[in-house]
C-alpha positions, 0 to 999 in steps of 0.5 A: 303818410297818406290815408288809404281809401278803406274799401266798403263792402258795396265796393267789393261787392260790385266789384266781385260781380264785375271781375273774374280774377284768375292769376297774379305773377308777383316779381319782389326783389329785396336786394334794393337796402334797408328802406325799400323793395322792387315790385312789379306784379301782372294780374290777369283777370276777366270782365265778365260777359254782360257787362257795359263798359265800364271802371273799376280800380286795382290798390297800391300802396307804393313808395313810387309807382313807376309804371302801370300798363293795361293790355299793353297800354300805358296808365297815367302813374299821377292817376294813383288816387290815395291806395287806388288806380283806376281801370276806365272803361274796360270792355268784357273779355280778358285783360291784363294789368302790370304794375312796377312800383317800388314799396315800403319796408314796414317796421310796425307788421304791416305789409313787408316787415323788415327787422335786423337781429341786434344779436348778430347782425342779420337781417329778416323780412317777412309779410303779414297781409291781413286785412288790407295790407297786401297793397303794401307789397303788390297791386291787387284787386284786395278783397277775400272773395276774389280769389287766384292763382299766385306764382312769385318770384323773389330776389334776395341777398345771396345767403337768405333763404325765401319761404312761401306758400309753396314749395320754393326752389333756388334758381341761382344768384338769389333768385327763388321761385315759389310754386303755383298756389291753389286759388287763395285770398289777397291778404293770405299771400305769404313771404318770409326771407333772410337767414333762417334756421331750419329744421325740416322733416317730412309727413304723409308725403309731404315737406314741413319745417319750422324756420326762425333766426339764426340767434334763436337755433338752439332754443328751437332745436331744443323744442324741434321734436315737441313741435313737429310731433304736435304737427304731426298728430294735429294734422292726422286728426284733421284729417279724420275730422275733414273728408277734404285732404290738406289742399296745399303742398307743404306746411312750414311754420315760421317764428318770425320776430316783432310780430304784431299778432300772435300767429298767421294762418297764411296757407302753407307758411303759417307765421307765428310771434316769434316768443313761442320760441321758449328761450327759458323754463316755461310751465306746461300750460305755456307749452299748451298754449302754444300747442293750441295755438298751432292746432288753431292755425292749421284748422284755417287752413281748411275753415278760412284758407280753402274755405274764406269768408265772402267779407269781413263781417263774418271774421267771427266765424272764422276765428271762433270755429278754428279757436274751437277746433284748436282746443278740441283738437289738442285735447284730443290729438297730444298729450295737452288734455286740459286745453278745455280746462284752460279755455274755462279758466282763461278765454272763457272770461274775455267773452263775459267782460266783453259782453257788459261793455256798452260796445257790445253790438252784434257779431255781423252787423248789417 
């Protein structure tokens, strides 16, 4: 498989001061078999006032890029450089870019991950996007501080239901449309798809559930209200924490299987590995551990969701802050009140082993 062009910061920030980027129309059809997907997204954006004509480029990933058009004129597919397709001599004002490729399924948790239940047969996909992934799936302009709108549209097999970072609605012979989202990074565009067990409910006016594998149903249904009631309780303290209310319009949790981290923190459709659905006796700090790690997700929600870092170098920031507020959190909202306790005991000695390695460099290095 070819290598991608890892775009530097420089990059981004050039880019960032060149491009307004206000709305992505993503269509994914997942009807396609077991090797690929249909991808076709539109990108409006703006060149800014000021500006000479002038490049830039947009990433992607494909299997096959089967056309690209720029305000209606047709791009040379061939051009597709490594992961980037060159926008030449784009003059100030608005323009329009659609791209139709078709995409890999990934087996190892980049991009669209695709994984059929040796159990009983059925088959999920899901996306993790993080950190560069999302050109996998759809063209972008990929970095966090170029954010937009996403309304996606996706097909699926009849029998599947589509989560998404909005609420989703079926509107007939498998095709499901996600809502709008509030203006969002690339890599925190989030789809997950196929037969899923749910168990919804609703809190302060709005929608939650938590989703995962058929094959899997009895041992969530077992822990349902566990988890919702450390939902529940973890997003009313944020909000005495945080003037600003929860920015999205529903919050799903889903325990996806083979996933390559331990959790997402994808806005309004968090992902997490799919072993925190315990399938035997657990002690109580397990238990603790997961309630942890659901009060981690949701702080992101607010600290790296509604809030994102400019660029990478200050990932530091975004995860120590939400580990923070998970432990201080949990403690504070649930019945798990040694989570402080167990960061002493277990998280505390990750740093000081850290520290003595000869690679330890600063936490944002120039």
């Amino acid at each position: 498989m070819a290598t991608m062009s890892v775009l530097t910061r420089d990059e981004a920030q050039t880019r960032a001061q060149l491009l307004d980027v206000h709305h992505y129309t993503v269509a994914l059809d997942l009807t396609g078999g077991d090797d690929t997907f249909d991808s076709v997204t539109v990108i409006r954006f703006t060149v800014r006032a000021g500006q000479d004509v002038t490049d830039t480029f947009v990433e992607l990933k494909p299997a096959d890029l089967r056309s690209a058009t720029l305000d209606g004129q047709p791009l040379d597919p061939h051009s597709l450089t490594e992961n980037r397709l060159p926008l030449k001599s784009l003059t100030p004002g608005e323009h329009e870019l659609r791209v139709d490729a078709t995409m890999r399924y990934s087996r190892t948790g980049e991009g669209m991950h695709r994984f059929t239940d040796p159990t009983d047969g059925e088959t999920y996909v899901y996306t993790q996007l993080f950190m560069e992934d999302v050109q996998r799936v759809f063209a972008a302009f990929d970095q966090p501080d170029l954010k937009a709108v996403f309304e996606l549209t996706v097909t699926a097999p009849q029998g599947w239901t589509v989560l998404a970072n909005g609420m989703t609605e079926h509107t007939g012979d498998g095709v499901w449309k996600a809502a709008p989202t509030p203006p969002i990074s690339t890599y925190l565009v989030a789809v997950a798809a196929g037969p899923w067990h749910s168990v919804r409910t609703e809190h302060r006016g709005l929608p939650f559930g938590i989703h995962c594998r058929r094959s899997l149903a009895p041992h969530l249904d077992a822990d349902a209200e566990e988890i919702l009631d450390i939902t529940r309780a973890c997003f009313d303290r944020y909000h005495e924490k945080f003037d600003e209310p929860y920015p999205f319009d529903s919050y799903d949790q889903a325990f996806v299987p083979e996933f390559n981290a331990g959790a997402m923190e994808n806005p309004g459709l968090v992902t997490f590995r799919d072993e925190f659905v315990y399938r035997s006796a657990v002690t109580d700090t397990e238990r603790q551990t997961r309630a942890m790690v659901i009060a981690h997700e949701m702080a992101h929600m607010w600290f790296g969701d509604l809030v994102t870092l400019r660029w990478w170098d200050d990932i530091w920031l975004n995860e120590s802050f939400a580990e923070y507020m998970g432990y201080q959190t949990t403690a504070e909202a649930t019945r798990f009140t040694g989570t402080w306790t167990d960061f002493g005991v277990a998280r505390k000695s990750w740093g000081y082993d850290a520290d003595q390695r000869p690679s330890t460099h600063p936490l944002a290095p120039e």
